[in-house]
Structures are given as structure tokens and as C-alpha cells.
N, CA and C atoms of all chains as a GROMACS GRO file, in nm:
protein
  576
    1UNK      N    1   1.072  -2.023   2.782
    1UNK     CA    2   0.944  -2.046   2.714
    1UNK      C    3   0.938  -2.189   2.664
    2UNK      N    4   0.812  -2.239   2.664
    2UNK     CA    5   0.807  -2.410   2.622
    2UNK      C    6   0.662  -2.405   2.536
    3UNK      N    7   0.640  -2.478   2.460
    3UNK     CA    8   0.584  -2.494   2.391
    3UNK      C    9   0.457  -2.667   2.386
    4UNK      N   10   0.340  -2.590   2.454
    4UNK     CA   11   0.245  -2.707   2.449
    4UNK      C   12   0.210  -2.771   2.326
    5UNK      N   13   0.209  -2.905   2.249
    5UNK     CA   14   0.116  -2.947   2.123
    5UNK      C   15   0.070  -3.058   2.174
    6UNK      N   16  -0.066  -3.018   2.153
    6UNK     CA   17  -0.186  -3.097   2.160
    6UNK      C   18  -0.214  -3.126   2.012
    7UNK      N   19  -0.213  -3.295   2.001
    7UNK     CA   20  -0.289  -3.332   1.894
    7UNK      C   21  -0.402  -3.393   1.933
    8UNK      N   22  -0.489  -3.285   1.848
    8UNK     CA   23  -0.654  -3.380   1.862
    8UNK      C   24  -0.686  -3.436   1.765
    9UNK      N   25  -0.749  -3.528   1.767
    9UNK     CA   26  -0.898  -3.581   1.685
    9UNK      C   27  -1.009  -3.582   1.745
   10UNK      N   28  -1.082  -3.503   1.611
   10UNK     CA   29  -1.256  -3.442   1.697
   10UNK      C   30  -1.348  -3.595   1.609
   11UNK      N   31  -1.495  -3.558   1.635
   11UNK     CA   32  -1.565  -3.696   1.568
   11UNK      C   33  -1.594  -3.568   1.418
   12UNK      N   34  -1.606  -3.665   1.317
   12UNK     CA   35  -1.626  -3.658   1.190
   12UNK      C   36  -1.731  -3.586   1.150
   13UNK      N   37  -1.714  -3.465   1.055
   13UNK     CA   38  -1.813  -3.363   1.041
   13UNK      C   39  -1.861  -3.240   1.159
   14UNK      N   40  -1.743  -3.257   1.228
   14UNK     CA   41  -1.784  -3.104   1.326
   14UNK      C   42  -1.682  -3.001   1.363
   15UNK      N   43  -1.593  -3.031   1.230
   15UNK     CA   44  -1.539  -2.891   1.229
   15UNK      C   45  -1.538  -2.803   1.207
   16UNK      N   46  -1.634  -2.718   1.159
   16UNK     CA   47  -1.704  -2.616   1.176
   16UNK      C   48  -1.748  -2.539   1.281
   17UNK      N   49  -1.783  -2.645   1.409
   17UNK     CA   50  -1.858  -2.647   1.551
   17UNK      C   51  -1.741  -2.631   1.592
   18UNK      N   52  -1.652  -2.687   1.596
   18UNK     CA   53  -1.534  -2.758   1.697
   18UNK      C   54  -1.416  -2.640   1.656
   19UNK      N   55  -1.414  -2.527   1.562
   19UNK     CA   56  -1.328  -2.439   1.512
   19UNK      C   57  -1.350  -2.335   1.610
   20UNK      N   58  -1.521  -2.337   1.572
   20UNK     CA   59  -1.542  -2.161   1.655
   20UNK      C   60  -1.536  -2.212   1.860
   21UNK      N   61  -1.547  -2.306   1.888
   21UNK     CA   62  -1.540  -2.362   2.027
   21UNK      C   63  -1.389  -2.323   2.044
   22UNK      N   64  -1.333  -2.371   1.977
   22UNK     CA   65  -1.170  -2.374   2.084
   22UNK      C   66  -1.123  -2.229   2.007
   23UNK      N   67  -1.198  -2.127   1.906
   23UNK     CA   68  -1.142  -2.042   1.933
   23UNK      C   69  -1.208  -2.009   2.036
   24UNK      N   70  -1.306  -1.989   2.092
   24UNK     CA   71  -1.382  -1.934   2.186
   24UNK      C   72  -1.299  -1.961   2.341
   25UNK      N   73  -1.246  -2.073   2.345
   25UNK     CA   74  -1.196  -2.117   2.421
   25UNK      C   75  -1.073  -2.061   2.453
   26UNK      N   76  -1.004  -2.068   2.381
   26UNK     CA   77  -0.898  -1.950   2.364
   26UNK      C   78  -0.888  -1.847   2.442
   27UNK      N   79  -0.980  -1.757   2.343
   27UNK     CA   80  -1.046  -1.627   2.360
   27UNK      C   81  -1.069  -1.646   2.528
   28UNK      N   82  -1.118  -1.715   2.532
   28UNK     CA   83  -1.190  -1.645   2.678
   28UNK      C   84  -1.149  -1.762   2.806
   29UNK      N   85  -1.063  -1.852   2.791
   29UNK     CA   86  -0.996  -1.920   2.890
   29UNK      C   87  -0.870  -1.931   2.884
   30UNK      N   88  -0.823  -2.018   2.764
   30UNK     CA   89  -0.644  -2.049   2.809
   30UNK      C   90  -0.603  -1.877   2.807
   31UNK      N   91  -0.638  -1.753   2.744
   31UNK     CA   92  -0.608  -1.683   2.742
   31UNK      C   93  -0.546  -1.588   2.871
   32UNK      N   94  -0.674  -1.631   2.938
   32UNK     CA   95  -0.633  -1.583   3.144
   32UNK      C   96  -0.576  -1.626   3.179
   33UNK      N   97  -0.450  -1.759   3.121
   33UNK     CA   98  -0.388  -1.850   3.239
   33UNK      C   99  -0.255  -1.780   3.249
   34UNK      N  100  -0.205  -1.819   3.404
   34UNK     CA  101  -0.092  -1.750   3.414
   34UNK      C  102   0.003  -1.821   3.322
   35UNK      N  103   0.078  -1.724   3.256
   35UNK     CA  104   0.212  -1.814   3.190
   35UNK      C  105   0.156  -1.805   3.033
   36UNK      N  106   0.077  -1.781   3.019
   36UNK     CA  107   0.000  -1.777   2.906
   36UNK      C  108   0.062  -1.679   2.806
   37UNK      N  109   0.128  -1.743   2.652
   37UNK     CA  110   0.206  -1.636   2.573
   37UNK      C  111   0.125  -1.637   2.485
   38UNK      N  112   0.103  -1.712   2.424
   38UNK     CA  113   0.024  -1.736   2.230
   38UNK      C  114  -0.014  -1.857   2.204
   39UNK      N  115  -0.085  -1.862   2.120
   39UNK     CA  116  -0.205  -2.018   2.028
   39UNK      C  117  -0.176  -2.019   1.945
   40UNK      N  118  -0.195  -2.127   1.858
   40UNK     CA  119  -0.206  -2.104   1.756
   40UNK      C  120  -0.289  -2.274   1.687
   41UNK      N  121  -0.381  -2.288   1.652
   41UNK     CA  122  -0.466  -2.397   1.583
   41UNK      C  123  -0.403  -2.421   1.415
   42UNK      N  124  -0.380  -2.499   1.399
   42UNK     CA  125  -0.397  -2.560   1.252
   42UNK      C  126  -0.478  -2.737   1.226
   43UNK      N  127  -0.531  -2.729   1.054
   43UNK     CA  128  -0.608  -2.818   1.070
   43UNK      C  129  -0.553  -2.896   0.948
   44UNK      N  130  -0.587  -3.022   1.012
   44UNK     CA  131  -0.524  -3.146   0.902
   44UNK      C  132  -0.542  -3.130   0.739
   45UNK      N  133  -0.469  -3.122   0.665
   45UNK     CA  134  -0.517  -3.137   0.588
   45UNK      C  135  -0.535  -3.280   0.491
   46UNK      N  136  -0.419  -3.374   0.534
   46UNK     CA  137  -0.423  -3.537   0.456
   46UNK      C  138  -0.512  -3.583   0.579
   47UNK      N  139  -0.536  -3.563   0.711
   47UNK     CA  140  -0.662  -3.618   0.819
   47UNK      C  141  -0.747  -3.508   0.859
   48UNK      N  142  -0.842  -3.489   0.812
   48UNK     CA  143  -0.948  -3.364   0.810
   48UNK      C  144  -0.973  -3.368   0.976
   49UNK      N  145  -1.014  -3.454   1.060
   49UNK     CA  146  -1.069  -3.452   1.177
   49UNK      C  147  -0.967  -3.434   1.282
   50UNK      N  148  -0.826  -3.414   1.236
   50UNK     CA  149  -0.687  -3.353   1.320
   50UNK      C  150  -0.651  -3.245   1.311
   51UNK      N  151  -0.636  -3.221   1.436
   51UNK     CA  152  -0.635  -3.016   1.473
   51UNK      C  153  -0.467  -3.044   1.544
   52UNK      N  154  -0.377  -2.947   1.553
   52UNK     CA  155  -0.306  -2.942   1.616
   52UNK      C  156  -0.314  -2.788   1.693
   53UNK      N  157  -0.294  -2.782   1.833
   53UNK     CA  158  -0.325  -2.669   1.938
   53UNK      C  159  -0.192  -2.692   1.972
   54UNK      N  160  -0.100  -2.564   1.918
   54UNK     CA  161   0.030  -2.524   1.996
   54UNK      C  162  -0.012  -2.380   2.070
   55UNK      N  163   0.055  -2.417   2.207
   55UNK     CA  164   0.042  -2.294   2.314
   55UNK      C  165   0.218  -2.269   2.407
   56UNK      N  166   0.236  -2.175   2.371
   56UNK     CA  167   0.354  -2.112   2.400
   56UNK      C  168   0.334  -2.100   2.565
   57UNK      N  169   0.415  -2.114   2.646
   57UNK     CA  170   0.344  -2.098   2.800
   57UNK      C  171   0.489  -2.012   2.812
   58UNK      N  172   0.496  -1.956   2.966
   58UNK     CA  173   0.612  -1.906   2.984
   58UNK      C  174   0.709  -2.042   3.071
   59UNK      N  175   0.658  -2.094   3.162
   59UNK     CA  176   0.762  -2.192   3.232
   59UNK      C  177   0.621  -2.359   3.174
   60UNK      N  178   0.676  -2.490   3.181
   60UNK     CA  179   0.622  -2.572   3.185
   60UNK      C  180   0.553  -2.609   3.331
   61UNK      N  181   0.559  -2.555   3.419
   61UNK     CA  182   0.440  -2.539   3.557
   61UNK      C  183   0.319  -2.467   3.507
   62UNK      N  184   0.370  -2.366   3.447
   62UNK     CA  185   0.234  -2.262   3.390
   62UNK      C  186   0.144  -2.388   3.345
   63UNK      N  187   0.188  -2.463   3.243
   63UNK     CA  188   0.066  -2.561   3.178
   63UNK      C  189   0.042  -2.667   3.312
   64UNK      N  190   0.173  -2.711   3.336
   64UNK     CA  191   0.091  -2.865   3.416
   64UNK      C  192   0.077  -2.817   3.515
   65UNK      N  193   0.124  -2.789   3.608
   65UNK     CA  194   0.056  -2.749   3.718
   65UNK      C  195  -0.053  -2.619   3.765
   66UNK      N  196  -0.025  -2.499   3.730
   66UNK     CA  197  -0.114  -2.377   3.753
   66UNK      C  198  -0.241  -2.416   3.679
   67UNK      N  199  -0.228  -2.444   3.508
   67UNK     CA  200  -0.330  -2.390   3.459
   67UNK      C  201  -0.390  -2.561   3.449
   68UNK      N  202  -0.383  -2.627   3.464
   68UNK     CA  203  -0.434  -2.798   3.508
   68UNK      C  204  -0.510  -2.846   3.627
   69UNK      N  205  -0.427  -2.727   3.751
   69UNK     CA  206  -0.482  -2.748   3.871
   69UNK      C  207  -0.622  -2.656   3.892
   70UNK      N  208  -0.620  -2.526   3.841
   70UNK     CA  209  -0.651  -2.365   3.803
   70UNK      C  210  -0.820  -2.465   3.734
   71UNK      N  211  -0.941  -2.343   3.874
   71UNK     CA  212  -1.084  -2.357   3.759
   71UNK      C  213  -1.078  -2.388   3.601
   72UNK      N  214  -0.972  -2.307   3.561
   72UNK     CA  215  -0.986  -2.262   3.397
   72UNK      C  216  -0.985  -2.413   3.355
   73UNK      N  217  -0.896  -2.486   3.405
   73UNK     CA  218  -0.895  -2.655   3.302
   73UNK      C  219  -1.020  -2.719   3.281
   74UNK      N  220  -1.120  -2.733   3.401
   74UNK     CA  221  -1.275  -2.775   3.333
   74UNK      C  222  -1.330  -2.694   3.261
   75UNK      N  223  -1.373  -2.520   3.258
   75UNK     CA  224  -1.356  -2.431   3.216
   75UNK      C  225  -1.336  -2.483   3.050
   76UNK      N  226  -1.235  -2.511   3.027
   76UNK     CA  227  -1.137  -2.562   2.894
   76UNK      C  228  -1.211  -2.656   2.821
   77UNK      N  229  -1.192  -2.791   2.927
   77UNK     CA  230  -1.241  -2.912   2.869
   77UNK      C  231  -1.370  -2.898   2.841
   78UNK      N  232  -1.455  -2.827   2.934
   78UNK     CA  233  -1.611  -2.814   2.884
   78UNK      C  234  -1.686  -2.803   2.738
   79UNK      N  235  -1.577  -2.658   2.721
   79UNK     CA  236  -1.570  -2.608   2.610
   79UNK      C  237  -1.554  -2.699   2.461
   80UNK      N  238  -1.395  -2.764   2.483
   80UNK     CA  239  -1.396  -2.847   2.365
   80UNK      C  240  -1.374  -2.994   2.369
   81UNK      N  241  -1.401  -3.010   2.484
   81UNK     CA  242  -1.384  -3.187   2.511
   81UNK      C  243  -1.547  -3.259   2.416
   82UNK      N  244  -1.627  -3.245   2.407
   82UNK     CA  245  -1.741  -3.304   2.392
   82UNK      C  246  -1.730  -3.317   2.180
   83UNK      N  247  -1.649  -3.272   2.139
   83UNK     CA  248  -1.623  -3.263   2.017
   83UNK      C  249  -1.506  -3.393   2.011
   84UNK      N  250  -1.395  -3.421   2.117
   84UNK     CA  251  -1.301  -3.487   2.127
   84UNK      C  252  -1.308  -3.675   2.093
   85UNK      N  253  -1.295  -3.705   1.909
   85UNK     CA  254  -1.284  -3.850   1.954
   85UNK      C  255  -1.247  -3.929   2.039
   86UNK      N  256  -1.121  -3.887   2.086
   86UNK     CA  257  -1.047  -3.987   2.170
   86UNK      C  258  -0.964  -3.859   2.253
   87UNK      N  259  -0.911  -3.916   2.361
   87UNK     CA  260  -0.828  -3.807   2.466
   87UNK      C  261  -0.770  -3.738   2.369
   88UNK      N  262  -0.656  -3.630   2.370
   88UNK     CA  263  -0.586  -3.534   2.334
   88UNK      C  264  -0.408  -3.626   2.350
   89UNK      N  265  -0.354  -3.605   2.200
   89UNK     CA  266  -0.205  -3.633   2.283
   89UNK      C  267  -0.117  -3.535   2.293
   90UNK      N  268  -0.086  -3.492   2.415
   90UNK     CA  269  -0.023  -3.380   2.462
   90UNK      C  270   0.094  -3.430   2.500
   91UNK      N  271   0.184  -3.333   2.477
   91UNK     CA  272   0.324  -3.288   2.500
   91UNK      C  273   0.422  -3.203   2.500
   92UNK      N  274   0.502  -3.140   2.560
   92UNK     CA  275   0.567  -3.017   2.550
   92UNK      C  276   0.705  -3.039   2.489
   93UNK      N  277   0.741  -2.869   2.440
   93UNK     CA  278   0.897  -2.895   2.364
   93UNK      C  279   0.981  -2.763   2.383
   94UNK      N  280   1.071  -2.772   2.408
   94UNK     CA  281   1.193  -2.692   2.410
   94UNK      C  282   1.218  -2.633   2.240
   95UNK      N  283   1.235  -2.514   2.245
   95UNK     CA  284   1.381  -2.502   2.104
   95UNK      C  285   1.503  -2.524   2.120
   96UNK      N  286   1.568  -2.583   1.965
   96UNK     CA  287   1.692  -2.637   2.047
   96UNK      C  288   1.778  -2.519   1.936
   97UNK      N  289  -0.042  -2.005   0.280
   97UNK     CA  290   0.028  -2.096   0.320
   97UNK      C  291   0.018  -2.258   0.371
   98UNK      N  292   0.107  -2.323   0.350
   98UNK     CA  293   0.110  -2.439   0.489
   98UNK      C  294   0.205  -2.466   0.513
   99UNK      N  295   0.164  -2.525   0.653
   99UNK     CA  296   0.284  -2.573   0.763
   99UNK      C  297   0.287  -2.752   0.739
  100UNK      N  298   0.397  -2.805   0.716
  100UNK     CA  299   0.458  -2.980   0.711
  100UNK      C  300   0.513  -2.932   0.866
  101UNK      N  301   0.423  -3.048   0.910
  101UNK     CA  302   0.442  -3.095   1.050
  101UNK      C  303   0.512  -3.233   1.079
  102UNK      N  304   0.651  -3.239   1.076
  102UNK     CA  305   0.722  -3.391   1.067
  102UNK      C  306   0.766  -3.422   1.203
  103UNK      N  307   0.746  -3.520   1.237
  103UNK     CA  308   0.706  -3.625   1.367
  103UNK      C  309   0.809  -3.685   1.377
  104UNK      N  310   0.938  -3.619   1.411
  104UNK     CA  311   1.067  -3.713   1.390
  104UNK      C  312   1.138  -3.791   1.535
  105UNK      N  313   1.155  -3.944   1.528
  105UNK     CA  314   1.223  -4.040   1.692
  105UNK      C  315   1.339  -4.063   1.602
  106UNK      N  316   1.462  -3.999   1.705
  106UNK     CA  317   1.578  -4.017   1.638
  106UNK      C  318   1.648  -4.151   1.740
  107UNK      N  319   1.762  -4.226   1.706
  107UNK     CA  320   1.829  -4.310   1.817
  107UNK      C  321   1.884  -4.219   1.925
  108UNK      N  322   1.850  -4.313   2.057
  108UNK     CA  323   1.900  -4.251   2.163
  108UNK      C  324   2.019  -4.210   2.181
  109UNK      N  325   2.056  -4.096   2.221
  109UNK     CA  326   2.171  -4.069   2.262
  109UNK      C  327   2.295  -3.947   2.119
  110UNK      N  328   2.171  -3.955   2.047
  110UNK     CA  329   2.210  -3.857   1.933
  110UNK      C  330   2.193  -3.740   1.900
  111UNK      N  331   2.138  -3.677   2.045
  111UNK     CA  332   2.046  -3.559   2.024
  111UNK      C  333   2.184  -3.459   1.971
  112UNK      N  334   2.295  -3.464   2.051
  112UNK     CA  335   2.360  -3.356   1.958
  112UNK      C  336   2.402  -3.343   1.855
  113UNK      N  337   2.409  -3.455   1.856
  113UNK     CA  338   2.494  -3.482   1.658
  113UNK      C  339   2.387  -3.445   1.580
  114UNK      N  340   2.209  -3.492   1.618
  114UNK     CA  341   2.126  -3.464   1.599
  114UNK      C  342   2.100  -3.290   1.541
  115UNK      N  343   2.058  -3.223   1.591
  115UNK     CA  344   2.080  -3.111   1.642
  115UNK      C  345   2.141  -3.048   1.551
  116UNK      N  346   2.261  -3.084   1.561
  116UNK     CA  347   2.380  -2.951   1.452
  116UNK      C  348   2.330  -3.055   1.314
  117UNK      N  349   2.303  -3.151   1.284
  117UNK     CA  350   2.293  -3.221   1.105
  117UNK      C  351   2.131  -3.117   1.133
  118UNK      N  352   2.022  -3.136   1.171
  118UNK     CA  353   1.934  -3.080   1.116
  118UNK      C  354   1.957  -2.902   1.104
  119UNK      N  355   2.003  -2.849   1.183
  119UNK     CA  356   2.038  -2.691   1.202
  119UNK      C  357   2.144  -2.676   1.017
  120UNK      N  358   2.224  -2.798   1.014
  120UNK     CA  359   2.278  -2.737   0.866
  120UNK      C  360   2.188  -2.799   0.752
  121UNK      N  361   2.074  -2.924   0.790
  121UNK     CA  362   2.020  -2.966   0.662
  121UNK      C  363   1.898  -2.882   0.654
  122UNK      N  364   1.867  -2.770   0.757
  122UNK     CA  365   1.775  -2.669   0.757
  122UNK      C  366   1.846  -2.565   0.626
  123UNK      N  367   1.988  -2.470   0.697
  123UNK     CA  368   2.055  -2.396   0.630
  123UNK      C  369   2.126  -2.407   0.502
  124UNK      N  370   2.134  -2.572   0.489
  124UNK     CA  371   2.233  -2.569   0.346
  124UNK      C  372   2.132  -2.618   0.280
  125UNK      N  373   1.973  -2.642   0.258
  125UNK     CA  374   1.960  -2.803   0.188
  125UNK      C  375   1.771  -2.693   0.192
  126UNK      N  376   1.768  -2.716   0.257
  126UNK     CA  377   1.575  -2.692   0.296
  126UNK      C  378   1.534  -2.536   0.279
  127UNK      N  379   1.645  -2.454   0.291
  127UNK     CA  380   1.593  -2.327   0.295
  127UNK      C  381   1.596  -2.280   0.170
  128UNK      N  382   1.673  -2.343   0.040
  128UNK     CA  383   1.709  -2.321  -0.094
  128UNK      C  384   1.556  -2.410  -0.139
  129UNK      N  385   1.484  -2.444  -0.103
  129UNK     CA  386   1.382  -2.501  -0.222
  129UNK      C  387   1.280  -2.408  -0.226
  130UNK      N  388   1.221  -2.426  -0.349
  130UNK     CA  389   1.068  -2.327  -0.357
  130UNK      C  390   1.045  -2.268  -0.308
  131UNK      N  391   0.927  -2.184  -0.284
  131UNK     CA  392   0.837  -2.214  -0.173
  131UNK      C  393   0.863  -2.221  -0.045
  132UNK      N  394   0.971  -2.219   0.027
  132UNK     CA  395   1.048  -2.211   0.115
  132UNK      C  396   0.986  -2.069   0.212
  133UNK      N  397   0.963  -2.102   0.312
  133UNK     CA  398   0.905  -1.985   0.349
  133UNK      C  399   1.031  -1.972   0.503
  134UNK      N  400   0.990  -2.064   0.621
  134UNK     CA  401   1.055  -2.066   0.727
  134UNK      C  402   1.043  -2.216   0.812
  135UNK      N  403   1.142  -2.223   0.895
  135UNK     CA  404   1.170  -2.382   0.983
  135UNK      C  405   1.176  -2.298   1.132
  136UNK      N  406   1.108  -2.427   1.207
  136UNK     CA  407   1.166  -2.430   1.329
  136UNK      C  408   1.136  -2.583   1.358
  137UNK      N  409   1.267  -2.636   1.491
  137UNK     CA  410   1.327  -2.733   1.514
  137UNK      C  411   1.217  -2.745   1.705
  138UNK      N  412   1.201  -2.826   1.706
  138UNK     CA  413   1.119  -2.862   1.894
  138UNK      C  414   1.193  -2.957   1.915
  139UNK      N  415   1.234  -2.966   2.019
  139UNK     CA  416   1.269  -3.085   2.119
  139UNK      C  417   1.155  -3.152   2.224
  140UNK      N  418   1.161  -3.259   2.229
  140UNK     CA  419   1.050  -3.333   2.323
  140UNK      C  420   1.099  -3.312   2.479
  141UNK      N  421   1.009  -3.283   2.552
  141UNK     CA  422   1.074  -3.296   2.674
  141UNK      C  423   1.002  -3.372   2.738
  142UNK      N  424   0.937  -3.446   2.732
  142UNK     CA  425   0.893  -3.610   2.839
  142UNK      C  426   0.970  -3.721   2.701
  143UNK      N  427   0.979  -3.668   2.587
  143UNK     CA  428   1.056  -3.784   2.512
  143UNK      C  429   1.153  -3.728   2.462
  144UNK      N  430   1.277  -3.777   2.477
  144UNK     CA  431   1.374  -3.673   2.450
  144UNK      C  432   1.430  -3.753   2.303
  145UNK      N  433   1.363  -3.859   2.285
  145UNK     CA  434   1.415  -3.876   2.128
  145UNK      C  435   1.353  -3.836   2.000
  146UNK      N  436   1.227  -3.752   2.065
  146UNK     CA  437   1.146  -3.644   1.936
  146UNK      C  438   1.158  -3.520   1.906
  147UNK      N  439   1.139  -3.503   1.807
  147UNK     CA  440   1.142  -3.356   1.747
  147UNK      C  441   1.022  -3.352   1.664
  148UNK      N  442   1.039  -3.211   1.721
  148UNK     CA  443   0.928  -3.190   1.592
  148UNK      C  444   1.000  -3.062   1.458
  149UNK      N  445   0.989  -3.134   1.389
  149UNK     CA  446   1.021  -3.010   1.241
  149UNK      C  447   0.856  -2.972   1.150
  150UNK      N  448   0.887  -2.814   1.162
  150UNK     CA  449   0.765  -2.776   1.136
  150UNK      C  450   0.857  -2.642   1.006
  151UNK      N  451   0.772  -2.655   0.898
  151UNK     CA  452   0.831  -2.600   0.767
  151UNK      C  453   0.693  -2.526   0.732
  152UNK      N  454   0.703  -2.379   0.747
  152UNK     CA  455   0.589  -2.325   0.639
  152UNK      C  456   0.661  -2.312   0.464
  153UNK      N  457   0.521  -2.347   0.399
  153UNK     CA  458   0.566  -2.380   0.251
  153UNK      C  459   0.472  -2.279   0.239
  154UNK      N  460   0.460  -2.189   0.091
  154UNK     CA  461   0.423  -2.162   0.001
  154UNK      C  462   0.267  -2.174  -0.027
  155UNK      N  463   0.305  -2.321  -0.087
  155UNK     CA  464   0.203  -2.397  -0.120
  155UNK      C  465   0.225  -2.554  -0.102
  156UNK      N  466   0.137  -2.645  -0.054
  156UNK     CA  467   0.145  -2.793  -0.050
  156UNK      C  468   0.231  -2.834  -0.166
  157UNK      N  469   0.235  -2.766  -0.259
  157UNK     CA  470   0.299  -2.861  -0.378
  157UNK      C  471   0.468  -2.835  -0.413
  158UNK      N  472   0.453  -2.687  -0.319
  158UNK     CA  473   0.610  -2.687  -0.296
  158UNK      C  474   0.675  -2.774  -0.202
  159UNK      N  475   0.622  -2.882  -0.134
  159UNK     CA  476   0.726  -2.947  -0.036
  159UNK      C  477   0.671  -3.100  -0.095
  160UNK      N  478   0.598  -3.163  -0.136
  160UNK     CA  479   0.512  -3.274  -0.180
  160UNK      C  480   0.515  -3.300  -0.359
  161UNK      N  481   0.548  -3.234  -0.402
  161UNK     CA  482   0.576  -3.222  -0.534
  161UNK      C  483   0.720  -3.150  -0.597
  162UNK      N  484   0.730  -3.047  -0.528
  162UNK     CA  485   0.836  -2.955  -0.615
  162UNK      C  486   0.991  -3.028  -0.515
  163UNK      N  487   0.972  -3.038  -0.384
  163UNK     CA  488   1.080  -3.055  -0.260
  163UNK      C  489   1.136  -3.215  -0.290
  164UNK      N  490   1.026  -3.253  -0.263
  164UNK     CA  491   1.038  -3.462  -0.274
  164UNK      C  492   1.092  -3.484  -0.430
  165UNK      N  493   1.036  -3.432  -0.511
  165UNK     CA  494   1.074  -3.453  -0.652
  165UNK      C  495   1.235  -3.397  -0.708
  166UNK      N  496   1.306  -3.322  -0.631
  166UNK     CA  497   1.419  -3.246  -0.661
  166UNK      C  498   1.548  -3.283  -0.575
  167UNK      N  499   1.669  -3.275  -0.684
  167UNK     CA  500   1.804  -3.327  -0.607
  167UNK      C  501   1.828  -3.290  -0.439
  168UNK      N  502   1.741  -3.175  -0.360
  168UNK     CA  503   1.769  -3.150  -0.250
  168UNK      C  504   1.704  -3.247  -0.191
  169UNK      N  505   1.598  -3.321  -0.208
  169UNK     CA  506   1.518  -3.418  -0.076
  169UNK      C  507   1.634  -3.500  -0.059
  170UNK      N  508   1.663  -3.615  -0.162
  170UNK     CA  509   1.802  -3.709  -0.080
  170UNK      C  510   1.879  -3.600  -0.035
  171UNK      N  511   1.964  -3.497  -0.069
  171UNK     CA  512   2.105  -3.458  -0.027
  171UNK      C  513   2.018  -3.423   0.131
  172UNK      N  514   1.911  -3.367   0.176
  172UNK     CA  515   1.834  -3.357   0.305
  172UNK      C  516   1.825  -3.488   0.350
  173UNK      N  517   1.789  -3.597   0.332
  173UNK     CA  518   1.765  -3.728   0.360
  173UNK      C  519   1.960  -3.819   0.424
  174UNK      N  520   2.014  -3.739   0.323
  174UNK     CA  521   2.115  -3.786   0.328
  174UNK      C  522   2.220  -3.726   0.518
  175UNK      N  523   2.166  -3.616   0.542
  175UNK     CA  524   2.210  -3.534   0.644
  175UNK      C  525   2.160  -3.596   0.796
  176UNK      N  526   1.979  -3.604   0.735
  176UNK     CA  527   1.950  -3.636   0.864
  176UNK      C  528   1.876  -3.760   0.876
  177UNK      N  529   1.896  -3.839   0.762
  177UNK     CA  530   1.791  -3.979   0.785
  177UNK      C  531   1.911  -4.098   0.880
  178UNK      N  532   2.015  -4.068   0.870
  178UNK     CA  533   2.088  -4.155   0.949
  178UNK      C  534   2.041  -4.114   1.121
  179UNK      N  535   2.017  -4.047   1.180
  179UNK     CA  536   1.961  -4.017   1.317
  179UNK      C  537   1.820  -4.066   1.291
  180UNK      N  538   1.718  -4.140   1.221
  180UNK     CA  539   1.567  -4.160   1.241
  180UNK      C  540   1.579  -4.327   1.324
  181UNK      N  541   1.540  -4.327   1.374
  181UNK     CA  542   1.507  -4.460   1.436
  181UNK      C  543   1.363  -4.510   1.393
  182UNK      N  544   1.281  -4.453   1.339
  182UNK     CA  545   1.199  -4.478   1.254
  182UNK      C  546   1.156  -4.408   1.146
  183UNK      N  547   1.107  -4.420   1.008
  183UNK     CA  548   0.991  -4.291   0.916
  183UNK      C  549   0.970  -4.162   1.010
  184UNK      N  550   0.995  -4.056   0.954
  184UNK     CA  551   0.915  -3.978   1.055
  184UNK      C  552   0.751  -3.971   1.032
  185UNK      N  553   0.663  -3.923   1.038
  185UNK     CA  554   0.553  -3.927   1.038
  185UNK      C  555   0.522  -3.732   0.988
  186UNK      N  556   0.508  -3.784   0.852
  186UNK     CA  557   0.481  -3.634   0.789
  186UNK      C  558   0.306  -3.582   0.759
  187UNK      N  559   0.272  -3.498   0.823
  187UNK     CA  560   0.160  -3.444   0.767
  187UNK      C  561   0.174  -3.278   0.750
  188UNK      N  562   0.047  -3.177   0.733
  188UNK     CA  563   0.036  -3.064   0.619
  188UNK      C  564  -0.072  -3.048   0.685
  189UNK      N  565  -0.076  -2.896   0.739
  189UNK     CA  566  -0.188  -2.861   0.813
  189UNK      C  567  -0.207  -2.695   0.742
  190UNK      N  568  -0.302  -2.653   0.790
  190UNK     CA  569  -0.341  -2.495   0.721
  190UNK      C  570  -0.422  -2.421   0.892
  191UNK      N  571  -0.383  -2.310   0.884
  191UNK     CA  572  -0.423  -2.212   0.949
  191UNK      C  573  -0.626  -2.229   1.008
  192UNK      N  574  -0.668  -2.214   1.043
  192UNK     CA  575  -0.829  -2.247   1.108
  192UNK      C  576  -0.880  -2.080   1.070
   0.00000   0.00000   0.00000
């Protein structure tokens, strides 16, 4: 198991909008992807407009390759890219 | 609750020494304060000199007030600040 974190920054004043989207998103996309274990969102609290999106996958292909290559990734981005200040910084992690 | 999300680049080539000092400055040092709820340790895998340490607290003021303010932050500092190759980068996030 590996562990996706995405740090975002959304634009200022739409987290409210940008909460119920990527749960929605969730809910009804990364949720179908193969490899797909658990989410989990938390929100900045010393930077209000920073979300962190950890996603448990089963192998690291599940994220970069299946579910990247896979409809579901525009699917995804549709959903919560348009809220997105700047790209997403993504990266995966092992437990040690 | 909240989760302290610390952003830690240790020097290269320290990951194990790494590794076992945070696993005992988790067990001897971090799990005795306040508010203390639970730790887990990430390894970077496109950067293998990050970690991520993620601490659910209590409350914000148990790790920012009660933790930083009390003889355990140095004797913790003392374990694992020799592996930082830079500040780590601490923030405090809450559930969505």
C-alpha cells in the first residue's frame, strides 16, 4: 500500500464550493479507481486556502499509471481543477 | 481534533539512522505529551530525503503551546534535529 498527498491551493474564498466538489469527487470518481483504498481531506488551518488530499492506493501504478491514464483522471480534474490556484503538488510515500 | 503535518528533508544518506531516532523520539519523547493522541512516519518515494510526520493532537494548543513550551520539545529536537538538512516545515490542519 502507498500513500498519495496532494497539496493544494484553491483561489481565496471558495472553500465552501471547493469542499463539497472534491467530496463529490471522491464519492463518485477516485472512488471507482482500481487500487483504490481510502481519502481522506484536511484543511489548513495557519493557510486557509490549503487542503491536503491523502489517498491510500493499493500498488503506486494504481495512481500513476491506471487511474492517470483511466477516463476517471479528466473525470477528476473537471471536478476540482477549476477551484485550483496553482497545479497540485503531488507525491507518494511508503511507511517506514 | 488536529493533525501537525511536519514537512521533514533529512541529509542524504541517513534514512536509517533516520528512521530508528524518529521511531524512538515518537515512543520515548512525543507520545508522553498532552493531548497526544497518535503518529505516523511517510517516507518519500520520488524524494527519498522526505518524510512526512503527521501527529493527531487533542487540541492545537496541545502541540503549539503545551508540546513547544515543555522539557520534551528540545529532548525531541535533540533526537531528531541532527538528521534535518533544513527547518522542517510545520503546519495544523482539521478534518473538512
Amino acid at each position: 500500500m502507498i500513500l498519495e498527498v496532494a497539496d493544494i491551493r484553491i483561489q481565496p474564498g471558495q472553500q465552501a464550493d471547493f469542499e463539497a466538489a472534491i467530496q463529490h469527487g471522491i464519492a463518485s470518481v477516485i472512488s471507482q479507481a482500481r487500487g483504490f483504498i481510502s481519502a481522506q481531506v484536511q484543511h489548513g488551518i495557519e493557510s486557509p486556502e490549503r487542503y491536503l488530499l491523502q489517498i491510500q492506493w493499493a500498488t503506486l501504478e494504481d495512481h500513476t499509471v491506471h487511474f492517470r491514464g483511466s477516463p476517471l483522471f479528466p473525470a477528476w480534474r473537471a471536478i476540482v481543477g477549476p477551484f485550483f490556484a496553482e497545479p497540485p503538488k503531488v507525491e507518494h510515500f511508503g511507511a517506514i
